[in-house]
N, C-alpha and C positions, 0 to 999 in steps of 0.2 A: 034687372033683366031676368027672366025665367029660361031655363033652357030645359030642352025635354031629356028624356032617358037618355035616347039615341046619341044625341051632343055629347052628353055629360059623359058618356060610354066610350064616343071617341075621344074626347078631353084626357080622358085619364087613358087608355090606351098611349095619346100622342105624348104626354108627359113622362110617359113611363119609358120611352125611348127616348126622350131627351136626356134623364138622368143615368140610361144606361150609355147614353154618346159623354155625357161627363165624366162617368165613373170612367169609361177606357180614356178619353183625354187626360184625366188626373195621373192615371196610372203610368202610362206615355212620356206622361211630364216629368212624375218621378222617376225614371228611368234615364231623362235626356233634358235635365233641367234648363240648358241651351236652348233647346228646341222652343224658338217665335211661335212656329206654326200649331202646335200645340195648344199655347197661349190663347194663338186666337181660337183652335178647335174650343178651348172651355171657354172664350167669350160668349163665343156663338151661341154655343148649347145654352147657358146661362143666361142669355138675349132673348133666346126665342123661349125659354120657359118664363120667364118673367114676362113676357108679350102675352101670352097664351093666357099665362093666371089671372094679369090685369083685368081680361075679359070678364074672367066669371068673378071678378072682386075680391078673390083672395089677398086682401093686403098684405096680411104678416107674412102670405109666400114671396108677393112682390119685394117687402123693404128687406126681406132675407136674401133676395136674388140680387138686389138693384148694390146693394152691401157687398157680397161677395165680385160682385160683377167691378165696382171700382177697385175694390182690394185687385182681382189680375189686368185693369186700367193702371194701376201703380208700374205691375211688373213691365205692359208693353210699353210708360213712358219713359223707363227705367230708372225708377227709384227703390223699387224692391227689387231683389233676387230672390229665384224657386228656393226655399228652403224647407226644413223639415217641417217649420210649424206655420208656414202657411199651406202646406200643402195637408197637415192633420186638421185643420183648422178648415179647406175645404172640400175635407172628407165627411168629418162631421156636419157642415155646410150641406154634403148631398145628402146623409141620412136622415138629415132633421128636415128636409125638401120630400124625401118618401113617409115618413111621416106624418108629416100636415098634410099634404095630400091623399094620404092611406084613406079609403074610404069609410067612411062614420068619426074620422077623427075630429076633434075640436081645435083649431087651430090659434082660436082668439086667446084659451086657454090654457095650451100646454103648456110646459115649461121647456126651455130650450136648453135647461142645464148649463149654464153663463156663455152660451154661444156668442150670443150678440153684442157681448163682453170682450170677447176675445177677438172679434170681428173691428170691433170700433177701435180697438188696442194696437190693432198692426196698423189701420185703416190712419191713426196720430203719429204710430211710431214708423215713418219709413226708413227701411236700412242701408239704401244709397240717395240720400240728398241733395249728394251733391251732381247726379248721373246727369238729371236733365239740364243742367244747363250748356255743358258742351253745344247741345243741338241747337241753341238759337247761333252759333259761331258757324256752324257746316255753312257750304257755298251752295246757294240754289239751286235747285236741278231744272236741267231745259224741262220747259216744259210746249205745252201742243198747245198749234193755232189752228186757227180756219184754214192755214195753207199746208198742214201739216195732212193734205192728199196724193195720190190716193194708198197710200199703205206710210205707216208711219216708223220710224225707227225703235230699238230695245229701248233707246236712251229714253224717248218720247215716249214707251207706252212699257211701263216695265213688267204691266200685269198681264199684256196679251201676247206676247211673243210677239211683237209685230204687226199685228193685229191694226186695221184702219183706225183709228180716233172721232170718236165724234163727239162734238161741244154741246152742255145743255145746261140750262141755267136754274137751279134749285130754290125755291121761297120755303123755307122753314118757319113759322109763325106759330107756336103752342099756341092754344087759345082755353084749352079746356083746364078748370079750377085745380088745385093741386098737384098739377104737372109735375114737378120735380121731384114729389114721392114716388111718384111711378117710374118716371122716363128723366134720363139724363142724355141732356143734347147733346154735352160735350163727346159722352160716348157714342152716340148715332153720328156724329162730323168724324169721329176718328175712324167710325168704321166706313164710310163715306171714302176716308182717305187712301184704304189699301182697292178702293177702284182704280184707281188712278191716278191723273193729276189734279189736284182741288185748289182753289186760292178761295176762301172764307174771309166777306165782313159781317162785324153783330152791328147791327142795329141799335142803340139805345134810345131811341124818340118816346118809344113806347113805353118808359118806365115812367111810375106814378111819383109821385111826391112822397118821402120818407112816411109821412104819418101816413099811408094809405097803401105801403107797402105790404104785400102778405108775401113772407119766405117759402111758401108753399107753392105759389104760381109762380110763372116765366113771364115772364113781360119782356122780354127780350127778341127779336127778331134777327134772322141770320138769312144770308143770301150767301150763294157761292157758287161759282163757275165753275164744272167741272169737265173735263175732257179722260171720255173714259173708251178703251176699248171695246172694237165690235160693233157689233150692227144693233143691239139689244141693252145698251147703256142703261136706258130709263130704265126699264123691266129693273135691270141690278139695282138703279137707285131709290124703286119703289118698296123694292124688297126689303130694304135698310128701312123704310118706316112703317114694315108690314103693320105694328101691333098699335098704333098711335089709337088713342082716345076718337080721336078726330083726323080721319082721313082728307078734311078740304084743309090741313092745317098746311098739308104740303104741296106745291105746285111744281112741275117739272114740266119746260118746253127747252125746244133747241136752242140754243146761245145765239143764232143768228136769227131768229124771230124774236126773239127779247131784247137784239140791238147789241149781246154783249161778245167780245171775246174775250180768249184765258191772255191774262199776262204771266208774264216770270209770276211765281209765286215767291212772298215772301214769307220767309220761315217766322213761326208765331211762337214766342214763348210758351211753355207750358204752366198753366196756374202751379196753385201751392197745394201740395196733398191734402191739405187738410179741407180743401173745397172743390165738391165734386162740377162746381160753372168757375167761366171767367168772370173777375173780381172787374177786370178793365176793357173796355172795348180793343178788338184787335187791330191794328192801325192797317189805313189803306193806302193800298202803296200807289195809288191812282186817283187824288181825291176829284180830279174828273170823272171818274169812273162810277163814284158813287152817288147813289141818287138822293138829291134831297131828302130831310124827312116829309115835307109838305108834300112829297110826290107819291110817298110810299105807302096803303094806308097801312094801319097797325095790325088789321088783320088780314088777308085778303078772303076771298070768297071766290068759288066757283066763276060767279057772275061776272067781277071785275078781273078774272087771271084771262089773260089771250090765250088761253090753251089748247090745243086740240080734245075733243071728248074723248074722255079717258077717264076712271077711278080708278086710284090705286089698291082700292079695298073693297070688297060688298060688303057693308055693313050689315047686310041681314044676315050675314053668312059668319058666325064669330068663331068658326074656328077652322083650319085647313089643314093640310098635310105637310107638314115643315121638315124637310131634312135639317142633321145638324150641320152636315156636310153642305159648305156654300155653293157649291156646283151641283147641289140636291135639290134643289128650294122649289117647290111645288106649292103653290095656294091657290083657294076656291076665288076667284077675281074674276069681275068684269072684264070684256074687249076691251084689250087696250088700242094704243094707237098702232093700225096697221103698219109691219118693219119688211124689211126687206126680207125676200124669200132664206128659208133657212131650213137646215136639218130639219123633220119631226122628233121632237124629245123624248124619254121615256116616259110612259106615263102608268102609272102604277092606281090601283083598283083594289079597295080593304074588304075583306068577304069574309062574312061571319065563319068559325071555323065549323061547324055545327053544319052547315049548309055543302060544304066542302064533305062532310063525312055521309051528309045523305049522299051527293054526284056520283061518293063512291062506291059504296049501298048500290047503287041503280044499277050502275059499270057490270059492278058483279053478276047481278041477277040475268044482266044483256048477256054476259058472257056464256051464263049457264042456259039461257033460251039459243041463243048462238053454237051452241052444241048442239043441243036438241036438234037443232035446224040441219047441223051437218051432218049430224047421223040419219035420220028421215034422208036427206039424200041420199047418202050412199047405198042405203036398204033400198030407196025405190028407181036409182039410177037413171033420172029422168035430165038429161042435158041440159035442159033450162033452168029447171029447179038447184042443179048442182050448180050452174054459174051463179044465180042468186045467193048460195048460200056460201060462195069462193068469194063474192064480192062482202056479204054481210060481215065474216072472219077476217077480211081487211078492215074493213072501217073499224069492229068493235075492237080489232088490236090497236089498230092508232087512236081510237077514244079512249082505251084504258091505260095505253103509254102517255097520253094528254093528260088523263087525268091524274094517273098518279104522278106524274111529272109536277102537277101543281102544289103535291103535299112537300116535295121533298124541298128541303133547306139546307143549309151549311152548317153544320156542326159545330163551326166557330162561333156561330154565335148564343151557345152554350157554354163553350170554353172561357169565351169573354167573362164570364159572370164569374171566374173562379180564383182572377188575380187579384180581385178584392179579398178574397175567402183566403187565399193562401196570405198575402198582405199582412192583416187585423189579427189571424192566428198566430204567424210567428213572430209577431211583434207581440203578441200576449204571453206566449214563451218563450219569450227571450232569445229566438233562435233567427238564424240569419238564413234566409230560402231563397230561392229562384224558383217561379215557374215557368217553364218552358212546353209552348204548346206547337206542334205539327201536324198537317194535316187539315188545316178547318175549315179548305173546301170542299172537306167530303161530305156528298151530300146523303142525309138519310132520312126517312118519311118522319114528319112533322110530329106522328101521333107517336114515334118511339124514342121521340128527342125530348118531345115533352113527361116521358116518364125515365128520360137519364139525368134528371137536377139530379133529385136527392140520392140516388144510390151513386153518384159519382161525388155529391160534397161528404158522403159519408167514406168512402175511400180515400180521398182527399185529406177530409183531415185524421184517418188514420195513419197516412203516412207522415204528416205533419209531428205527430203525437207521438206513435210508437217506433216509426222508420228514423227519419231525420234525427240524429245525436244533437246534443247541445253542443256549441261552437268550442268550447274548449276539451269534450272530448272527442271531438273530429280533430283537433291537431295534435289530439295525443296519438291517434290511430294515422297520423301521418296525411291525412286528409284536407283537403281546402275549407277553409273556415265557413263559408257557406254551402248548403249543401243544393242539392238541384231535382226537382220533382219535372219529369214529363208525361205531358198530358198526349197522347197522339193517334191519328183516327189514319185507317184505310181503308181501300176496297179489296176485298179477297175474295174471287166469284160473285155469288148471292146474299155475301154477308160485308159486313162493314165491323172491322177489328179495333176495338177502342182499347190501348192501355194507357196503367201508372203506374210510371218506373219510378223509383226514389235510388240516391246512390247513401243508405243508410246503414243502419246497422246490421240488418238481414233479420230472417226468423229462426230463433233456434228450436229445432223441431222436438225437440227432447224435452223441452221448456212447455211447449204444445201441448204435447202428448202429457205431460204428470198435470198441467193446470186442465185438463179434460177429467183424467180421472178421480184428479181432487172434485173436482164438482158435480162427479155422478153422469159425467155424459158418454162416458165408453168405460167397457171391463176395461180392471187393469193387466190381464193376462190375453189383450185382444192384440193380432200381429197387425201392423197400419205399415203400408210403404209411406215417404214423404211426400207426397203427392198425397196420400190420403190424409195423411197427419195436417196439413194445411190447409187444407178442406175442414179443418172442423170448425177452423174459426169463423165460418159463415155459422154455428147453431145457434140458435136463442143462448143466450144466458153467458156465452163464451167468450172471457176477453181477461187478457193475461197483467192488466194494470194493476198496481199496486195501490192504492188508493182510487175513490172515486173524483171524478173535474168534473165541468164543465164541459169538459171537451169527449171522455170519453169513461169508462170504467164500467159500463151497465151491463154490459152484450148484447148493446139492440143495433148498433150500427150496421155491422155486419151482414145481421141477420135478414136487416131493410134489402142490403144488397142482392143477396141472394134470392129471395120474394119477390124482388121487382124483377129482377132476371127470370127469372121463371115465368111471370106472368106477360113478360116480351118473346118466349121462345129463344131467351138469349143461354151463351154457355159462358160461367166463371171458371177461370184457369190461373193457379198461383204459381209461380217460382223463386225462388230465394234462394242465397248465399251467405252466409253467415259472413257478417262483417263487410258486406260488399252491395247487399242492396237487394230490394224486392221490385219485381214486376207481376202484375196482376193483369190480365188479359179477359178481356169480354167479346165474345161473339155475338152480334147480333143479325137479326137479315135484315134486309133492303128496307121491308115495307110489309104488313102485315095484312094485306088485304087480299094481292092478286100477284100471280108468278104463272111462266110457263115451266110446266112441267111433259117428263115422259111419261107416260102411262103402260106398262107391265102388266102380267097378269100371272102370277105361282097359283098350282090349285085353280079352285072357281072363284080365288078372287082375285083385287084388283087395285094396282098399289102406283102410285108416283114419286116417282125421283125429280127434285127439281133439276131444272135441265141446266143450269149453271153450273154445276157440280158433272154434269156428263158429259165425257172427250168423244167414244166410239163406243159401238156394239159389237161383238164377233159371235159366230158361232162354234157350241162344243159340242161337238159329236159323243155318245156317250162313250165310244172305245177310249175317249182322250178323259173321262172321268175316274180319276181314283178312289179306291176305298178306303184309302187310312184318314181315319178321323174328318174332322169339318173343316181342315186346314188345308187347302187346295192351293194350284197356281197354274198361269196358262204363261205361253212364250208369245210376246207380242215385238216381232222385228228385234229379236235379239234383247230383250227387256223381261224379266220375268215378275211378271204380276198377280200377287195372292187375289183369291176370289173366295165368296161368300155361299151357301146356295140354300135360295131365301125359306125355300123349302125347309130346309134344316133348321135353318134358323128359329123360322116360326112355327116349326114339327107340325108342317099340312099332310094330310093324307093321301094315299094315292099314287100314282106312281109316273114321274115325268115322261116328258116327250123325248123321242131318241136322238133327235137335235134339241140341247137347252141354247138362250143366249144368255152371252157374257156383258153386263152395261159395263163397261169400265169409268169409273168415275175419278178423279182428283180432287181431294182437300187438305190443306194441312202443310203442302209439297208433297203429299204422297198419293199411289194412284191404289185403286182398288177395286176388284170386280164385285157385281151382283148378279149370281145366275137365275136366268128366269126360266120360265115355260113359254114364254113368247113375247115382244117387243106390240104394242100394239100402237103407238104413235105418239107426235105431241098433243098437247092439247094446254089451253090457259087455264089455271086450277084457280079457286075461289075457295083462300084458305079459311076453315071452318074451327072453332076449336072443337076439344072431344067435351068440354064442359067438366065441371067439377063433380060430378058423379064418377067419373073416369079416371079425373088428373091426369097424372104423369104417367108415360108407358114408353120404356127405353125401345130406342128403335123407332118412335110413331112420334112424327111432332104436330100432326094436328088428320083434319080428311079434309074432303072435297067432295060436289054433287056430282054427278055425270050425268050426262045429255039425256038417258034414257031414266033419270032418278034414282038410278041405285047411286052406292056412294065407293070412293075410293079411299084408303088413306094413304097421308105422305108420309114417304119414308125418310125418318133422321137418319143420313146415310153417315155421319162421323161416329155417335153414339150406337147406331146399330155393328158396326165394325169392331167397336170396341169393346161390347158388350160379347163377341162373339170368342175375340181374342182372349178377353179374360174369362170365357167358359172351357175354351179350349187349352189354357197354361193349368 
């Protein structure tokens, strides 16, 4: 089958979140190797990527999935336990999955580095044996009848709280050649099993005569009665055979149009690890019940099944949007059979990102016509016009809260990406870590999350590397043998605070400062507080290793950091304690597109404060101005608050008005004035940058258009503070 760009674009998009839903289930699992649900979290994942590849014919992805896939079938019949080396075993399982899938890669051909070795090794060896036999002893669970209305008990539906039951009679029949390299039934009947209640017979009629056997096909047939909760039973059990070769392979109508009900189920032994089918038919514990083979045919067909019209599949349709998560499960499918009135579900809608950054693009320019508009009001003061242009700055404010609303994401799932990284490191250095992440529903614009990978895996494994001691000299310093890295995001006004804390060995600033000088990047008779000394490790070339690794010794890491922080508008902030740990702090703002701001005016020009940052305005008479130095302060309700005046700052000419105003702004926990020549209102700012001819300009973090075309800049009100502070010490 040929599939176009488009397909093949969402193919590997959707794959690339299924191996990200396994890497966090692996992670999860190591953490809480108890944890069933887990278990099934990486079936799943590992179900629905094996369905999905089937399509476009990737084999070697399929027998690498369908492989790993009974290896955690072992753990849920319990014959293996989570241990260390099935769980490295399908780690390298998911990297050799983004691999053969990586695009242009040759899959027929790579080498898997004796994975599939090590795969078929656990898959002979299981390490509890003797676990599943207890289970054929357990005593029956009730299970649901046709009388089991109208609301069922926990006993009877143990998956729906309660939840109504309703009976539907399943026809399982593979038909398509090589079935069992792809698809294993026994695993679709077990996951079949946590719907509900199931009683399963196989069918053997269908099977050929030894000489005409092929071990590659199924010839086997399976029916089962299942009573499952909810009003949406089928829906769940079409789902379980989203990915078949052949969607008429499976027929599902209600139990009592098929003639059948659930009886007790009897518990069925489970085969022998070393065979992914059962070796014997499962016995029926009704042989009334079961239907002749002459009645049954071996395969069925559309034509011959009593069903209501239904597909479980659109075949023309070969690929959908599949959560991992089972109460996620979305696919492109035909009308099914009309169910009882129910919620509207979520439904979610993939949009090129490209498409999204033009909406925003547009948003802007609305906004900056949308000035336009409101100034042309006020100058011609015409009551009709002004309500036009009252209503216009309504909507174009909720179209650009809309819109950027759509970019913003959770941060967490950035973080996710990091407990592999921290993982694979310190098990490469020998060091024992915790990552601990807080915060990762904070949401931040999509386009500034997607340039915080690398300058956070380069943090990341600096602290791994330089922070973090090896385990025995943490218990020489009296410390817990593993050490503990946090990752943690918040909202602070207009900005979103990311740090990484480590509880390490700290930085010694004196250590700092001679490997700076050693390398020619500052005199050595230059005076640095430790604040500046810390700061040097963001410079090209800077890095205080003794040797060079893998992991670090160049002075580029760093330096990435600080680069990409700059070209977000963000600020890097270090602290250290010797012997006790570093925390590294980044500033970043919301969203880099659109904000409302105040708009001021010192001189003849014309500046904004974002108005996140702004509490109140007051007015200062000039009797209430002093003259000693640039270092002022006004009394607000018993509070005394230093102020700025911008004028000074930015040495305009000319001589103020005899009332300035005061903008009192808070950042940091502290509060701080800026004195103006006049408050001239809010307005939504369309942040512009000043472009690389300009760069960097303390005080100025980028401008904006104004309604009549001149332009404004915005003012960094933390770095223009402090720039002031350290002019005036």
């Amino acid at each position: 089958m040929v599939f176009d760009d488009e397909t093949r674009a969402l193919f590997q998009e959707e794959v690339m979140e299924n191996l990200a839903e396994l890497d966090g289930a692996l992670l999860e699992l190591e953490k809480s190797p108890e944890d069933t649900s887990q278990v099934d979290r990486v079936f799943r994942a590992v179900h629905t990527l094996k369905g999905a590849c089937d399509m476009f014919g990737l084999g070697r992805v399929v027998t690498l999935a369908h492989n790993l896939e009974s290896l955690f079938d072992h753990v849920r019949g319990g014959w293996r336990r989570v241990s260390k080396d099935l769980l490295d075993v399908a780690f390298l399982a998911k990297d050799r999955f983004s691999a053969m899938l990586a695009e242009g890669a040759d899959p027929e051909t790579a080498d898997d580095g004796g994975l599939g070795e090590r795969l078929k090794a656990l898959l002979r060896a299981p390490d509890l044996p003797e676990a599943a036999q207890p289970s054929a002893a357990k005593e029956p669970e009730a299970a649901c009848t046709p009388a089991c209305t109208p609301a069922c008990t926990p006993e009877c539906a143990p998956a729906g709280n309660g939840a109504t039951c309703q009976n539907w009679q399943l026809r399982y029949a593979p038909s398509d050649p090589g079935h069992l390299t792809r698809t294993d039934p026994l695993a679709l009947l077990d996951e079949v099993r946590t719907l509900g209640q199931v009683r399963v017979q196989c069918d053997l009629s269908g099977l050929p005569e030894l000489a005409a056997l092929d071990p590659d096909d199924c010839s086997l047939r399976f029916e089962a009665t299942c009573s499952i909760p909810g009003e949406d039973g089928d829906n769940a059990l079409r789902d379980v055979f989203l990915f078949l070769e052949n969607p008429d392979d499976v027929t599902i109508e209600p139990a009592d149009a098929a003639g059948g009900a659930l009886a007790a189920p009897v518990p069925r032994p489970r085969p022998a690890p070393e065979s992914s089918l059962p070796k014997t038919p499962e016995p029926a514990p009704n042989p009334v019940a079961a239907q002749p083979p002459e009645q049954a045919p071996a395969r069925p067909t559309p034509q011959a099944a009593p069903t209501p019209p239904t597909s479980p599949v659109a075949p023309a349709k070969p690929i959908g949007v599949v959560r991992s998560d089972a109460a996620q499960k979305v696919a492109t499918t035909e009308p099914r059979r009309p169910a009882a009135p129910k919620k509207e579900a979520m439904q979610s809608l993939r949009v090129d990102a490209a498409k999204l950054d033009d909406l925003v693009n547009l948003v802007g320019e609305l906004v900056i016509a949308q000035a336009r508009l409101t100034q042309l009001a006020s100058v011609l003061g015409h009551p009709s016009l002004t309500g036009v242009a009252e209503e216009i700055e309504r909507l174009s404010n909720e179209l650009r809260d809309n819109t950027l609303g759509i970019r913003m994401l959770p941060i967490g799932t950035t973080f996710s990406r990091f407990r592999r990284l921290v993982r694979d490191l310190s098990s490469e250095m020998h060091k024992s870590i915790e990552l601990v992440t807080e915060g990762g529903e904070t949401e931040l614009d999509k386009t500034v999350i997607e340039q915080l990978n690398d300058p956070l895996v380069h943090l990341l494994r600096n602290s791994i590397d330089h922070g973090i001691e090896p385990p025995a000299d943490r218990l020489a310093a009296g410390k817990p043998e593993a050490g503990t890295i946090v990752l943690a995001a918040e909202h602070a006004g207009g900005e979103v605070l990311l740090s990484i804390t480590d509880d390490g060995r700290g930085m010694d600033p004196e250590r700092i400062r001679a490997k700076a000088v050693e390398k020619g990047l500052i005199p050595a008779d230059v005076r640095l507080s430790d604040s500046e000394i810390y700061n040097l490790i963001f410079l090209p070339g800077f890095s205080t290793a003794e040797k060079i690794t893998n992991v670090s010794g160049r002075g580029v890491g760093m330096d990435v950091v600080k680069r990409s922080m700059d070209s977000l508008r963000g600020k890097i902030e270090v602290h250290s304690e010797l012997g006790r740990g570093t925390r590294i702090t980044i500033r970043l703002p919301l969203t880099l597109a659109i904000i409302d701001g105040l708009q001021i005016k010192a001189g003849d020009d014309r500046y904004i404060i974002p108005l996140s940052l702004v509490e109140e305005c007051v007015e200062l008479p000039r009797e209430r101005v002093q003259a000693s130095g640039r270092g002022r302060s006004i009394q607000l309700r018993g509070e005394i608050v230093p102020y700025i005046r911008l004028r000074e700052a930015f040495e305009l000419t000319g001589q103020p008005p005899a009332i300035e105003q005061v903008v009192v702004t808070r950042f940091e926990g502290e509060r701080a004035g800026i004195a103006v020549d006049q408050v001239m209102g809010q307005q939504q700012t369309v942040i512009k940058s000043l472009g690389g001819y300009i760069g960097s300009v303390a005080g100025i973090s980028g401008a904006t258009i104004n309604g009549d075309g001149t332009m404004s800049l915005i003012l960094d009100i933390p770095t223009l503070v402090a720039s002031v502070k350290s002019c005036a010490a």
